[in-house]
N, C-alpha and C positions, 0 to 999 in steps of 0.2 A: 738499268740506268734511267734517270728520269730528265726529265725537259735539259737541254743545254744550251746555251746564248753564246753566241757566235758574233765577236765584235773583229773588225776590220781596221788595220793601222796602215790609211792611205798613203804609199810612199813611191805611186805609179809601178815601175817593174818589179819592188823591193816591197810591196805590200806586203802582208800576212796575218793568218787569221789568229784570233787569241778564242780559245776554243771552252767554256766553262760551263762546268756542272760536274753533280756524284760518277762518278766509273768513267771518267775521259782518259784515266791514264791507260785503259783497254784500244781506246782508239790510235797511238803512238804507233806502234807497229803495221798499221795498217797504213797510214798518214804514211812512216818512213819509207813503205814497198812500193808506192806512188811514183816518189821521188826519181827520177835520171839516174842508171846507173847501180839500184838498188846499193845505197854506201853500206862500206862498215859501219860499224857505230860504238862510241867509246861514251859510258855515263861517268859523267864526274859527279861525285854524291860526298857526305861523310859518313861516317859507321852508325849514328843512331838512326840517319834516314835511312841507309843501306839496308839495316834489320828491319826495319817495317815494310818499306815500300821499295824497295828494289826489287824483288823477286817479281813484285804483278809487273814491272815496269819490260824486266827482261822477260817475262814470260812473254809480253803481247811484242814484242820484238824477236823473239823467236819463232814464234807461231807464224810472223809473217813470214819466215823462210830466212831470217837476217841474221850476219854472225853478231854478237856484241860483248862490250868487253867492260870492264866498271872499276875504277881507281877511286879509291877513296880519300879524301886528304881529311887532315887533319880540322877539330872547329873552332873557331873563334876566332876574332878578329885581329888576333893576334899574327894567324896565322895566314894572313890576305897576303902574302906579301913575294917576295922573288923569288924568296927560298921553294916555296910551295909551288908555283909556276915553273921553276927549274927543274922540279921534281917531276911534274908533267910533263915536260919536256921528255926528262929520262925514259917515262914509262912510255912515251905513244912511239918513239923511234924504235926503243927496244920491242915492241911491238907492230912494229913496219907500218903504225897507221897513216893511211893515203891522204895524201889532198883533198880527195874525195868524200871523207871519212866525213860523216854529222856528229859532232859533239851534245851530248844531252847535259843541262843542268841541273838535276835532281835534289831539288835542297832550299833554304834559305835566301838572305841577299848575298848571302858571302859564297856559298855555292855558284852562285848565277854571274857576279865581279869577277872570279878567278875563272871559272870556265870557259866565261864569254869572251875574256882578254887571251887564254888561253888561243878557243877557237880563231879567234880575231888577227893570232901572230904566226900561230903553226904553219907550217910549210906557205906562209900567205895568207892565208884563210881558208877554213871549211867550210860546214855544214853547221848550222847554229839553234837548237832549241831549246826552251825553256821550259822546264816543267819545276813550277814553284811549291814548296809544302808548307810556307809557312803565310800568315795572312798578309805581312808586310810585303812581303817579297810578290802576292799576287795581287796585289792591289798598286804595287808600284815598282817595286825595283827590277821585277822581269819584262816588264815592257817599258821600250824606248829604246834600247839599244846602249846604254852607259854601259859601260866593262872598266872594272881599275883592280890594281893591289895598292898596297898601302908602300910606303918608305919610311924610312925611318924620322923623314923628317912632316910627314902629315898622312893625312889620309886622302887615297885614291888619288894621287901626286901622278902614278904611272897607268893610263888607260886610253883605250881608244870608243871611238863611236860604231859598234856590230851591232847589226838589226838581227835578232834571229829570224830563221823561216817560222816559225810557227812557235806559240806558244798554248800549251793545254795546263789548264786549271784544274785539277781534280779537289775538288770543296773536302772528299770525306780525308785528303792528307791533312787536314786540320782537327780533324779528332784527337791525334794523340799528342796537339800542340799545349804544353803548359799557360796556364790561364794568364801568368805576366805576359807571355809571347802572343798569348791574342789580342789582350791589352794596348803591347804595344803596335800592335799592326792595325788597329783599330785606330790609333791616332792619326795616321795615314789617311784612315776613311775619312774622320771628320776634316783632316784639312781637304781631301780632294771636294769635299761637298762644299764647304767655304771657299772653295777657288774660283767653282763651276759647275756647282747644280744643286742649287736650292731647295729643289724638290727632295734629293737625296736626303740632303740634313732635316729636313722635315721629315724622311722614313725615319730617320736616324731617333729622332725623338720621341717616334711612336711605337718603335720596333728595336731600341733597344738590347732589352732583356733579353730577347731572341735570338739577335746577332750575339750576342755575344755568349748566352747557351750555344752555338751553333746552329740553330732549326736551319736545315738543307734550302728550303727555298727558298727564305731571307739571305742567306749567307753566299746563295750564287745570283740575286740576284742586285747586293749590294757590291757583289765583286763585279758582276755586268757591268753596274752603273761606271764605277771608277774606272774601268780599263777602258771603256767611252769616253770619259773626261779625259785622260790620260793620251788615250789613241788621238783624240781631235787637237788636242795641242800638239806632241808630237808629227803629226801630220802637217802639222802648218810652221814647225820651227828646230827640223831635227835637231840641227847643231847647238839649241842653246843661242844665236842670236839675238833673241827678242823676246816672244811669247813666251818659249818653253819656262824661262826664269820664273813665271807664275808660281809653277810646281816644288818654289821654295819656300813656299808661304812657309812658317814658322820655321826655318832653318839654318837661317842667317842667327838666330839666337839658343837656337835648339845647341851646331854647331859649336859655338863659346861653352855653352855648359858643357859638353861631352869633350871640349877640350880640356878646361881646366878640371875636371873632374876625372882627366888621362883614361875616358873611355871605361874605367870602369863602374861607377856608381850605377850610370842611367844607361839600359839598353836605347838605341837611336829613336825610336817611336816614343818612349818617356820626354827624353829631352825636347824631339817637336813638341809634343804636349804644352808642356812650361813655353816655347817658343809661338806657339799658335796665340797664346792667352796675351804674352809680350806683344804680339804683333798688332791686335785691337786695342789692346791699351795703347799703344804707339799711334794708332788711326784714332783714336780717342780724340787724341794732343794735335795731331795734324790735320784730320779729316775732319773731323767734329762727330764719327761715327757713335751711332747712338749707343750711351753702355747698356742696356737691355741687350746688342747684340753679342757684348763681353759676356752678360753673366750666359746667355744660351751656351756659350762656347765652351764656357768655364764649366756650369750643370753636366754636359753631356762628356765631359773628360774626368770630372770626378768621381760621377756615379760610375766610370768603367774601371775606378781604383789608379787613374794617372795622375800624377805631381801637374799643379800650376804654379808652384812657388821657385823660385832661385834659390840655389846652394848661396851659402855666404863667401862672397869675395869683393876684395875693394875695389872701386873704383877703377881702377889704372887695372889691376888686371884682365876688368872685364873689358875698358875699350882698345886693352891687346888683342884679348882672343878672339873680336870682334873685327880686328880691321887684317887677322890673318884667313876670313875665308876664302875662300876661290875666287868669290865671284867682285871683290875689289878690283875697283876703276881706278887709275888716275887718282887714290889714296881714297876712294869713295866709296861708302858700303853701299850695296844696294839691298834694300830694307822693300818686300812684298805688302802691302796695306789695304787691310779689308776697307772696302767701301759699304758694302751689304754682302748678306748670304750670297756665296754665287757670286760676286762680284769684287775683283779684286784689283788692285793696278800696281807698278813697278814705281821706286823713283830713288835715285841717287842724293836726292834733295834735303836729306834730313839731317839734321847737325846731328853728327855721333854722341853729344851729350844730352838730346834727349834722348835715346834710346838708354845709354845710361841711367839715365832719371827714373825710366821706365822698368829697368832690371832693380833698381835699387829702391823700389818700393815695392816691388812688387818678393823682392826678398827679403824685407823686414818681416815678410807675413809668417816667415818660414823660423825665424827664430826664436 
């Protein structure tokens, strides 16, 4: 195992460490033996992560003396939803799991949504950790505590706020990640560096080629950086109140295209992408943000092979699927606005037809 970075998500009694580097899914079992109580333990995974990486996960949970048990569901986003969650349901009762019991993540964002909301309802709540294998998922969607399934009438409609106990990154579950899937999780990276750390996006343009080969030491210690960024807002804004909203820079537009594109065209990190690039051109028109710092943005999301143009749609439908995201006020989008690298701020303030203006030129490019 080599060097691992050990980031902290201050939440007073409910802290927990997010644990990163090669071979930490060996330390899981040991972490779990710790624990009150020594729990059962139930991994929820699906079947491609299962065959790779399940086996080291329950080995080092057996070794620790622990029983454990692993339900696979089904993948895709399709499959976020009640049915799947009722299905868990089925399996941990028929399986007499306790209250006591720790639920493991093992998988994706969608592994970690359905688990977490899982752990989050079962008998009250469990035992919650997060072990991520995909780049998206450990650079953002496993830490913070978000958990949802999908409805039929939107996404992530039904969820609650569970912090896990601990989160472990192990970098080498990223080897056998398909190169769109790093792609997209990589857009994740560059917005957490455009939110809140300047320095990062400056790794980001010198180390590149490497992050996105995988080399070990960039790859854990570009994932360090983000779950620092991530842990320090979180920290200061669980519920989404105020700060946390930062963490949607590009998503408020990302969102609209993965709507009207009904989720299939653009995995979610593609559609940020397009959404990040919308978002400076947006701070363009309102901030006077300089475009020099558009094309940086633009440079480093196309050399990783991600879309910055808009799919073609008119007018009226994009400022539908713009005023149906979550985070609508009082009929008010709220639109995240780079000010500089690293620096970013919130504001309700923007007439929905420039943003409009902004998707529709920026989607002539694409035609």
């Amino acid at each position: 195992m080599g060097s691992v970075h050990e980031v902290i998500v201050d939440l007073g009694e409910r802290s927990y460490p997010i644990r990163i580097g090669s071979g930490v899914l060996a330390e899981v079992g040991t972490w779990l033996a710790r624990q009150p109580g020594a729990p059962q333990v139930l991994i929820v995974t699906n079947e491609a992560v299962n065959s790779r990486w399940g086996e080291a996960l329950r080995s080092s949970i057996k070794a620790a003396g622990l029983a454990v048990e692993t339900v696979a569901i089904a993948d895709g986003e399709e499959h976020k939803n009640l049915a799947t969650l009722s299905m868990l349901y089925d399996r941990a009762i028929a399986m007499r799991l306790e209250r006591s019991a720790t639920v493991l993540a093992l998988g994706g964002g969608i592994v970690g949504d359905v688990a977490g909301f899982f752990a989050a309802t079962y008998m009250r709540g469990t035992g919650f950790v997060q072990v991520p294998t995909t780049l998206l998922a450990q650079v953002d969607s496993s830490v913070g505590g978000k958990t949802a399934v999908n409805h039929q009438a939107g996404k992530n409609l039904i969820g609650a706020f569970y912090q896990p106990q601990a989160v472990f990154i192990d970098t080498d579950t990223l080897s056998t990640l398909p190169k769109r899937e790093v792609a997209a999780g990589y857009a994740e990276v560059v917005k957490t560096a455009m939110l809140g750390d300047a320095e990062l996006f400056q790794l980001l343009e010198r180390d590149q080629e490497k992050l996105l080969a995988l080399d070990p030491a960039v790859v854990a210690t570009v994932v360090a950086r983000c779950c620092a960024v991530k842990a320090r807002v979180v920290g200061a804004d669980e519920r989404e109140r105020g700060l946390r909203a930062l963490l949607n820079l590009g998503h408020t537009f990302g969102h609209a295209v993965e709507a009207l594109t009904e989720y299939r065209r653009y995995k979610h990190g593609e559609a940020v992408a397009i959404g990040l690039v919308a978002a400076c051109r947006l701070a363009e028109t309102v901030l006077g943000l300089n475009r020099a710092v558009t094309e940086r943005v633009t440079l480093l999301l196309t050399a990783a092979g991600l879309p910055v143009s808009f799919p073609c749609f008119a007018r009226s439908a994009w400022s539908g699927a713009l005023q149906l995201d979550k985070k609508v006020a009082h009929g008010n989008v709220l639109f995240v606005l780079v000010r500089a690298i690293g620096d970013c701020v919130l504001s309700r303030q923007i007439p929905l037809e420039n943003a409009i203006d902004v998707i529709m030129e920026l989607q002539e490019k694409s035609s």
